[in-house]
N, C-alpha and C positions, 0 to 999 in steps of 0.2 A: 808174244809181246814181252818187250822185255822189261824188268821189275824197274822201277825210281825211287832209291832211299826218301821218305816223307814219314815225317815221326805226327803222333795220335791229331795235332793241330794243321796239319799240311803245311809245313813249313819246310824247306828244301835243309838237309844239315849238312850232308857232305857229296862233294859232287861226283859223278860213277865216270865223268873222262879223265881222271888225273887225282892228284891226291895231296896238291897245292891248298892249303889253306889260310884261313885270316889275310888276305891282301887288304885288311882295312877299310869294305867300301862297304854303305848300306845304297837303299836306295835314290836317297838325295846325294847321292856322291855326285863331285865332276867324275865326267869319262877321262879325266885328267888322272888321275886316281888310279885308273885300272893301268896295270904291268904290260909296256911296249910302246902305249898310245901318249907319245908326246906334243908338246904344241904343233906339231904343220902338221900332224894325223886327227889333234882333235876338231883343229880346222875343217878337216873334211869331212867329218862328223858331225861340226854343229850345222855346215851346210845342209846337213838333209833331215834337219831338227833335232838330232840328239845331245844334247847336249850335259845329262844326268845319267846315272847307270836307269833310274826308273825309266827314260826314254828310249834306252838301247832294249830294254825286256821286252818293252810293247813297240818295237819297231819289228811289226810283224813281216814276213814274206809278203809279197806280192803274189806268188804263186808260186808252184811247184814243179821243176823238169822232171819227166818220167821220160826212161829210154825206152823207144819203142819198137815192135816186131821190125827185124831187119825185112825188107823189101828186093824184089828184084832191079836191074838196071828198067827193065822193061815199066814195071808197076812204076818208075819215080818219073816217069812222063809226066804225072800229076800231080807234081810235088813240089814245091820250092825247099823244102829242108825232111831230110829222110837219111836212116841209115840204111844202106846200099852194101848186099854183100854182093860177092864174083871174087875169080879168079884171078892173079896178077899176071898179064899175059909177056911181059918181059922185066929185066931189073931196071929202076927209074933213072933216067937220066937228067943229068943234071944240066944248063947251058945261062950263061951269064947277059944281063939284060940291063944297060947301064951297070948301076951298084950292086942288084938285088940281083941272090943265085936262085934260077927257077926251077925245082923238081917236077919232073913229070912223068904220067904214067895211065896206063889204061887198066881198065877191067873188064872180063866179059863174065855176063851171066851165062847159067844155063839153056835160055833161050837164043842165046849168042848174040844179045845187045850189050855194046861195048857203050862204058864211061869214062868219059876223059877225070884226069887227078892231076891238081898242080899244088905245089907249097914254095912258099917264100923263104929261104936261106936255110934250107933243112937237108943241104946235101948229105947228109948221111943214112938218110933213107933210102939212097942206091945199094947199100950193106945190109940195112936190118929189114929190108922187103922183098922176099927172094919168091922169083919166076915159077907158077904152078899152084902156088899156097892159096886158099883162099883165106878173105879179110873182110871185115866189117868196116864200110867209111860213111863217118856220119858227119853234116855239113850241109850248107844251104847250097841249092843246085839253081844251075842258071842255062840260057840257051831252051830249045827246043827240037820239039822232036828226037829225030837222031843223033842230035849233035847237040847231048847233055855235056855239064862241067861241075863239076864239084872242086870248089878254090880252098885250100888250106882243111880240110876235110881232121875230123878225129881219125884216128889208125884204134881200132880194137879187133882183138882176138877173138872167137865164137865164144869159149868159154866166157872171157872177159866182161862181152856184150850181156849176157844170162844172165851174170851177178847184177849188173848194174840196173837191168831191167827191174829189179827186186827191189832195187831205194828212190829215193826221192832225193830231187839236187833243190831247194829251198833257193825261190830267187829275188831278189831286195830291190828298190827302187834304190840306184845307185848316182851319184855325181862322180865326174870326172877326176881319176887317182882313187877315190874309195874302193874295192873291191870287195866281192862278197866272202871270200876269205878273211879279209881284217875284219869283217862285221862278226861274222862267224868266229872269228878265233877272240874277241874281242867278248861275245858273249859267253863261251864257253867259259873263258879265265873267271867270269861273275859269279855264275850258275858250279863253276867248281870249286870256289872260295869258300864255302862254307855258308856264305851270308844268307840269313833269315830271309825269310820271303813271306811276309804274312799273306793270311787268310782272309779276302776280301769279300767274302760272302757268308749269310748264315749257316750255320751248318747243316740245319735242317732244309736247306735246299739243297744244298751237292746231296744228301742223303735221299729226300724226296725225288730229284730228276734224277739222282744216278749221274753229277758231276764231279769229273776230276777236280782234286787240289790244285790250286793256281801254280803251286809250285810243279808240279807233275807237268801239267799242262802247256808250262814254259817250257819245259825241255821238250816235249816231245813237237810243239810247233816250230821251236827253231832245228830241232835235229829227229826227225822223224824215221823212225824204222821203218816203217812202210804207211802205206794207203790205211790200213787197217786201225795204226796206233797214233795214227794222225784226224782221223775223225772225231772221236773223244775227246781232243784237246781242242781241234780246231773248235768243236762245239762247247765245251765249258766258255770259252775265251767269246763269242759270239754268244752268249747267253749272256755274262753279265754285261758285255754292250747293249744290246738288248734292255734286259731289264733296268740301268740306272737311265737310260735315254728313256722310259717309259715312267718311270718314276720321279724324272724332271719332267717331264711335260704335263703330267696330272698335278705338280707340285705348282707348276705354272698357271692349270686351268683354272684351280684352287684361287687364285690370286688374282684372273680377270674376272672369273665370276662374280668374284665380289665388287670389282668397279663398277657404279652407274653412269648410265649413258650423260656425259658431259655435252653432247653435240646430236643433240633430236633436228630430225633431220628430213625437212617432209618432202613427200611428193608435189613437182612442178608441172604442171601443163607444158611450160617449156620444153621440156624434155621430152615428150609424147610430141609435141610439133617437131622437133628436130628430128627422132627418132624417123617421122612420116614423110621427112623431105632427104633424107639418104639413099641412094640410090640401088638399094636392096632391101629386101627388107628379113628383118630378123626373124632368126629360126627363132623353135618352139622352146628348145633349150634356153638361147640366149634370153627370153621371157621369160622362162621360170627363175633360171637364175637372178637375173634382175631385180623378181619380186622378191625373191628369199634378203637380196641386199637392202632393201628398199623397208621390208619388217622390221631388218635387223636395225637398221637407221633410226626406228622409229618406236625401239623396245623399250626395256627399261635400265640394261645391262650392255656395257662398249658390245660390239660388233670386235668375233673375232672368227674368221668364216675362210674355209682353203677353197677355192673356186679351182677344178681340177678339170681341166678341158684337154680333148686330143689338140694333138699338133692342127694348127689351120684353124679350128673349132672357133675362132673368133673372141677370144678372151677380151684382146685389147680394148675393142670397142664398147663392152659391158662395163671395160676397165674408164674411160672415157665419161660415159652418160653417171655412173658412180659419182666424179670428179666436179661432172656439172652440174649434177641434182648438188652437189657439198655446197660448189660457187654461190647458187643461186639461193641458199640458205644462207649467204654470208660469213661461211668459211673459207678455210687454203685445204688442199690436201697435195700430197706429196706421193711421186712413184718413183720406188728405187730400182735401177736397172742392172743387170749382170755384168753387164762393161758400159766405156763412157760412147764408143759408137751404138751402139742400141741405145743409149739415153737420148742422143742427139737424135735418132733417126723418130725417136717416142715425140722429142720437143717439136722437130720437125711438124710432123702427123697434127700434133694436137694443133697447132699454132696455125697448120693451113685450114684443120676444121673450121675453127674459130673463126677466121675471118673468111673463110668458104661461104656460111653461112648466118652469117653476123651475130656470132655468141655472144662476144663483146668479152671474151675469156682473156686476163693475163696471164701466159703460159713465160715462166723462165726454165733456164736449165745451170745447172752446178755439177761441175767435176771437178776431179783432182788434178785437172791438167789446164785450168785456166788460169789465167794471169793473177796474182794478188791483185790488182785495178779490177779487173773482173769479178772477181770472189766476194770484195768488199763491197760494189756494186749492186751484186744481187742479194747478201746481207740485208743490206739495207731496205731493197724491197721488199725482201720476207716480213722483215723486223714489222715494217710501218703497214703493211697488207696492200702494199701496192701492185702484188701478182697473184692469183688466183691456184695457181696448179705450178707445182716444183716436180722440175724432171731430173732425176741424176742418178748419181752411183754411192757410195757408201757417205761420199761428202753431205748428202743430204744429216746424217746426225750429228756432225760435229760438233763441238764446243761453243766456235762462234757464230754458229747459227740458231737462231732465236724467233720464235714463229709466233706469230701474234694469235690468229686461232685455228690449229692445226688441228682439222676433225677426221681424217681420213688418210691414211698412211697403206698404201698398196706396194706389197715388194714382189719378186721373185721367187721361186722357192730357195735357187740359190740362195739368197740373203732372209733368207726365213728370219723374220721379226723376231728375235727370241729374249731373254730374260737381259742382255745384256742393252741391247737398245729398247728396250722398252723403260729399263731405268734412265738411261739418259735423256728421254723425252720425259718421264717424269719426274725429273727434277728440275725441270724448266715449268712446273705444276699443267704437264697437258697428260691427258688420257685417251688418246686415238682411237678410233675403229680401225681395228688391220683387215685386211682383205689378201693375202695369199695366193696366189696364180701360180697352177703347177703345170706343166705340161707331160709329167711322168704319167701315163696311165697306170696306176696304181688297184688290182683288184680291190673294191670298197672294202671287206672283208678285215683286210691290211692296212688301207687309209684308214681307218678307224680305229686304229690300233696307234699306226703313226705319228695321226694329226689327231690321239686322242683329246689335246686344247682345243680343238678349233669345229667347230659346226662344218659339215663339208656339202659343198653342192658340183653338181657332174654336170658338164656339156658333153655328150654323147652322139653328137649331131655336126655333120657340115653344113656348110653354106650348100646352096645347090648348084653356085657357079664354078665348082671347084672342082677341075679333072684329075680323075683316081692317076694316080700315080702308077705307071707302069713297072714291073719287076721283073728281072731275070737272076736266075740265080746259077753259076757256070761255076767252068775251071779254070785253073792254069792255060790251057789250051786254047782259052777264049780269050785272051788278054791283048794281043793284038788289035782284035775286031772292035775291044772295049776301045782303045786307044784310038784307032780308027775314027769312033762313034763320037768321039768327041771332041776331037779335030771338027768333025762336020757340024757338030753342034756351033761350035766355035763360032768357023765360017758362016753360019747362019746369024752372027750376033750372038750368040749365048754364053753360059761361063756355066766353069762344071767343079767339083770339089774330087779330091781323092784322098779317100780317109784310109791309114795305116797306123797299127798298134801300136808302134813301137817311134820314139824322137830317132835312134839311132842305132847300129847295131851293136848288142850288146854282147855278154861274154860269154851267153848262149843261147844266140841270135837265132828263133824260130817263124819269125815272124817278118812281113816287110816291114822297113821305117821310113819317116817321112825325108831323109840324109840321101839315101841313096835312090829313093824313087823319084825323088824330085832331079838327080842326076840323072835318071834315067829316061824321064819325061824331057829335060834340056837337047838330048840327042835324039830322040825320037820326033820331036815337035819343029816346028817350023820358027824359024827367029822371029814373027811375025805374032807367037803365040804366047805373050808373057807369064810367065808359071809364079807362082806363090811358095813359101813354105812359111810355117805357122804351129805353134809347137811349145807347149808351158814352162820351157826352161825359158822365153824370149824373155827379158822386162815389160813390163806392161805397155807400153810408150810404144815400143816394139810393134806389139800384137796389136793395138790401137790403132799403130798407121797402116800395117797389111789390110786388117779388116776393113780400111777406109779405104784404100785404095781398089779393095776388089769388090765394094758396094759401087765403084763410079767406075768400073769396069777398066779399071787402068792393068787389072790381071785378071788375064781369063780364066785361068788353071788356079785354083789352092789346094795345094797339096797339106794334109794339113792333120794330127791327130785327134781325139774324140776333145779337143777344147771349143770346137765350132759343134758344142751339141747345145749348146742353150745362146750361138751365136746371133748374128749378125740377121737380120731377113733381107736376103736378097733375089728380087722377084725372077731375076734374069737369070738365075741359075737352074738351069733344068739336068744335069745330069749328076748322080753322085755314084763314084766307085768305090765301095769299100772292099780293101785287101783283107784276108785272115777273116771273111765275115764268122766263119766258125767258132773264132777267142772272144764273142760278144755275146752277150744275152740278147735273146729277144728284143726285147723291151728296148734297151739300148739302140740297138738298132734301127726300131722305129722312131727312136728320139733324131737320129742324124739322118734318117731317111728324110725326116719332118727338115730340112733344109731347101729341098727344091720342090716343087708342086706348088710354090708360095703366090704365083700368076697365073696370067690369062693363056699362055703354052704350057704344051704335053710336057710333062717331067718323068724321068725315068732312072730308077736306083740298080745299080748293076752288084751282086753280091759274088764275090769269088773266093769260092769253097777252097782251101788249098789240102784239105785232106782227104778227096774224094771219097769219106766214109758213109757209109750207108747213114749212120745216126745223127750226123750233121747233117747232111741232103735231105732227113727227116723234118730237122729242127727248122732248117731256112725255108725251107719249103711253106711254112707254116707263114711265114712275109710275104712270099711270091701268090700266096692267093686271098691277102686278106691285107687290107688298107688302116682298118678299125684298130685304134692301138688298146683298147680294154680288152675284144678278145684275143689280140697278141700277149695280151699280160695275163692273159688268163692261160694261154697255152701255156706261155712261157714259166708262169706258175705248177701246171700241168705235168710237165715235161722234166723238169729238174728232178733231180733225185741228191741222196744225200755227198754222193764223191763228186756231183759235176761243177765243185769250185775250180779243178783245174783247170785251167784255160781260160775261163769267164772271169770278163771284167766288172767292177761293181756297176749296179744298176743305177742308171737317172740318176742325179744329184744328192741322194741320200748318203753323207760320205760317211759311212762307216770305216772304222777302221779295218774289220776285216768282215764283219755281218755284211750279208747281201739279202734283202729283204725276200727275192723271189728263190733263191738256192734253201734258204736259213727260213724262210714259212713255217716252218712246224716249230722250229726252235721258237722263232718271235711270238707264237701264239702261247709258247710256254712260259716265256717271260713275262705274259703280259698276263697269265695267270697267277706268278708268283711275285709279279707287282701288286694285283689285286690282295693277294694273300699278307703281303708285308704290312701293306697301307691300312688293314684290319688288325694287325696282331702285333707280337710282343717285341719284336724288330723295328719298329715305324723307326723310333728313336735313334738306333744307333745305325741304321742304314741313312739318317737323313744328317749325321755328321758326316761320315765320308762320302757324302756326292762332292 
């Protein structure tokens, strides 16, 4: 591993790629500041939140490209993107196609399966690829069976391929014009300036866990020499996420404990009759839960409780009887939803309960997309208590909404209730019970680490009317059949999701995206079959109207990345295909599984492996026989080891910046040791300045 100048404080003094110093910038600098990056670069800089050199440090990778074992023509039958060696069986020829000159060329392996090679305006590859030689081409493959193609492919040497297999390519979450070069040469000029980097931890922890200096640590996540000297770092940088997120929430819990219960809150008969005239009747879960809410209602101290149910497990309706045990004590209570279609579909629900059954509930709804007339409208009913139950999206805290007696505040875990809305309901002098709905199956273990503010109760239990969701887990070679299958569903009345990694492809593109599969699916499908796409770069407005149109079936297909994992409930979707299921944790996956099986038909999730590796056919395998998302999280916990953040994307909604709670398990049990240890000893004080 190679040394990092850091003198006795871990402060970075001179930088080891160059010998550039004092360019003038600390960590409040603008990226203005830094050498190259002028106004229309720092433009695309602030696009993807960087806006200070302190932001460009902690604008960590996304993950990491590893070059991997070249393959034969034969082995990348299974493959969408593979480096492919053979022989170059003649010199490329070039031939003009409108504007664009098309090089082309075959390879044959040793088994004597031939790869077609084409590139765009690079006639001079008929010269530097000469007949006989064999070559490394690495690139994303398209077509089947015998009749592969590899489009604008990398050209590497055997040698060449060897060394690269040895590093790591660090890859960024990038906006259009920014490249991972400007980031990279952008932070290099930082980190070689000379400038200070303090020491953001006691010393007696990097000494007790055996953590790198932050300064260290920064260099070797943005520019890692290998697998080996990037572990270290990735785990200092994931420890102190870790511990100050654990040291805010007990900071937190500190702070509800001490509120008494404002809004006692008793048990109704009413709600036992309505409970008895629903047309199912509630598991054993959804009863204990209940009562745990119903104690809490009736304590002495706010209610502040994570209600953590599998996908299906029936949250909402515990979320419901909560809302109308509040009514019928002569409160409001309010639930905040992940987008403004889920709000609507929640207002929907409640409002046909209500008069289903003559609750006699005023049920309103508030988002950020209605009219000022509207906004002001429902103001006013809040204000006076002329609605019982507020359904919305973050509009629910705003400024000019002002709640007469606001006892019970139910979010998402998305919108986790945290220190910043809870001041602004308290300064309108109210003190809510929160109630938290997660749908992450979280081993308790963890959740108690997590949600250490919040008393936690488990739904562990389905309804009985709910059929287990069928799984297949394929390849490449099955994607056809997948296509097929969904067609048919279609034609049956149904709508199906297909979830890909990646909005688009990128600058090294291993993955499908939702850009060209949805192209893909336009020529494969029938005009007949309206396709979606759907995807976090839209504006919000955007993503609103897709997800409503494909709730009223106006598109049968949504193609669409992991932003439809806390989405929409749409009962008529029974199939979901996810591409690259391999780049996903566990857990993950049963979060977007948890989209179709939502009705009264067979639902079935089709996973396709695109690395025909023994150890991912291990890991998904692990979905294809188990519905249950705690022992999925328990595997998934099981199975991870300390290098398998490559590939895997962050779990469930807990958005760390680079911690991933079920990869990073052993780390977060150590943070939450040395949270324990601060919040005792001679640190409290100046670790509770810099939160």
């Amino acid at each position: 591993m190679r040394s990092v100048p850091v003198d006795l404080k871990g402060t970075l003094r001179i930088g080891i790629y160059g010998q550039k110093k004092g360019i003038g910038v600390n960590q409040d600098s603008s990226i203005l500041e830094i050498k190259g990056i002028g106004e229309k670069s720092a433009a695309l800089f602030v696009r993807v939140g960087i806006r200070t050199v302190s932001d460009l440090l902690s604008y960590y990778p996304s993950g990491y490209e590893r070059y991997e074992e070249p393959i034969t023509v034969a082995d990348s039958r299974r493959r969408d993107f593979a480096a492919v060696r053979g022989i170059l069986q003649q010199a490329p020829e070039t031939r003009y196609v409108k504007k664009y000159k098309i090089t082309s060329a075959v390879i044959r392996d040793e088994m004597g399966q031939m790869l077609r090679l084409s590139w765009f305006n690079m006639p001079y590859l008929s010269k530097t690829l000469h007949p006989g030689s064999q070559y490394i081409f690495r690139g994303k493959l398209t077509g089947m069976g015998g009749f592969r193609h590899m489009e604008q492919p990398q050209i590497l040497k055997i040698p060449d391929c060897e060394r690269l297999r040895l590093t790591l390519q660090p890859q960024y979450p990038l906006t259009k014009g920014l490249t991972r070069k400007m980031l990279q040469d952008a932070v290099k000029k930082v980190l070689d300036s000379g400038m200070e980097i303090p020491e953001t931890l006691p010393g007696r922890l990097l000494e007790k866990y055996s953590l790198l200096p932050r300064a260290a640590a920064l260099w070797e996540i943005h520019f890692p020499m290998n697998q080996e000297s990037l572990i270290p770092a990735r785990r200092r940088i994931v420890f102190e996420e870790f511990y100050r997120f654990i040291l805010n929430v007990r900071r937190m819990k500190d702070s509800v404990s001490r509120e008494p219960n404002a809004f006692p809150i008793e048990e109704h008969p009413a709600v036992s009759e309505f409970i008895g005239k629903l047309p199912y009747e509630l598991t054993n879960a959804q009863k204990k839960v209940l009562s745990e809410i119903r104690k809490d209602f009736q304590g002495s101290g706010v209610m502040n409780r994570l209600v953590q149910g599998d996908v299906g497990s029936g949250k909402t309706i515990v979320a419901f009887l909560a809302m109308y045990e509040t009514a019928l004590s002569g409160f409001q209570s309010a639930l905040m939803a992940p987008t403004e279609v889920l709000a609507a579909q929640h207002y929907e629900n409640f409002r046909k309960l209500s008069e289903e059954y003559g609750l006699g509930l005023s049920v309103s709804l508030l988002t950020g997309s209605m009219s000022a007339k509207e906004k002001r409208e429902t103001y006013e009913k809040i204000s006076a208590h002329q609605t019982d139950i507020v359904v919305g999206t973050h509009a629910l805290i705003q400024e000019k909404v002002l709640y007469e007696d606001l006892a019970l505040v139910i979010t998402d875990e998305q919108h986790r209730f945290g220190v910043a809305q809870r001041k602004a309901l308290s300064k309108k002098g109210l003190s809510p019970h929160v109630i938290v709905m997660s749908a992450t199956p979280i081993p308790r273990t963890l959740a108690m680490i997590i949600y250490g503010d919040m008393d936690i109760s488990v739904m562990d239990e389905l309804p009985k009317n709910r059929l287990p969701i069928k799984n297949a887990v394929v390849d490449i070679e099955y994607r056809p059949k997948a296509w097929n299958f969904i067609k048919k569903q279609v034609q049956e009345g149904h709508q199906a999701y297909v979830i890909c990694p990646m909005i688009e492809e990128s600058e090294a593109s291993s993955g499908e995206n939702v850009t060209d599969y949805a192209k893909m699916l336009y020529e494969a499908f029938p005009e007949n079959i309206h396709i979606g796409v759907l995807h976090g770069k839209l504006r919000n407005e955007e993503k609103e109207a897709i997800m409503e149109d494909f709730s009223r079936n106006l598109l049968q297909v949504l193609v669409s990345t992991t932003v439809i994992e806390v989405g929409i409930d749409v009962p008529n979707a029974t199939v979901i295909l996810i591409e690259n299921a391999e780049r996903f944790g566990l857990a993950q996956l049963h979060q977007l599984r948890g989209r179709v099986g939502r009705g009264k038909d067979q639902s079935y999730c089709i996973l396709v492996d695109t690395t025909n590796s023994e150890e991912s056919q291990a890991r998904l395998s692990v979905l294809q026989k188990s519905n249950d998302g705690f022992f999925i999280a328990g595997e998934d916990l099981r199975m991870r080891g300390p290098g398998d953040f490559f590939g895997y994307r962050q779990s469930g909604d807990l958005a760390f910046r680079l911690g991933d709670i079920y990869t990073d398990a052993a780390i977060l049990k150590e943070a939450e040791e040395a949270a324990s240890e601060t919040e005792k000893g001679p640190d409290r004080e100046a670790v509770e300045v810099i939160l």
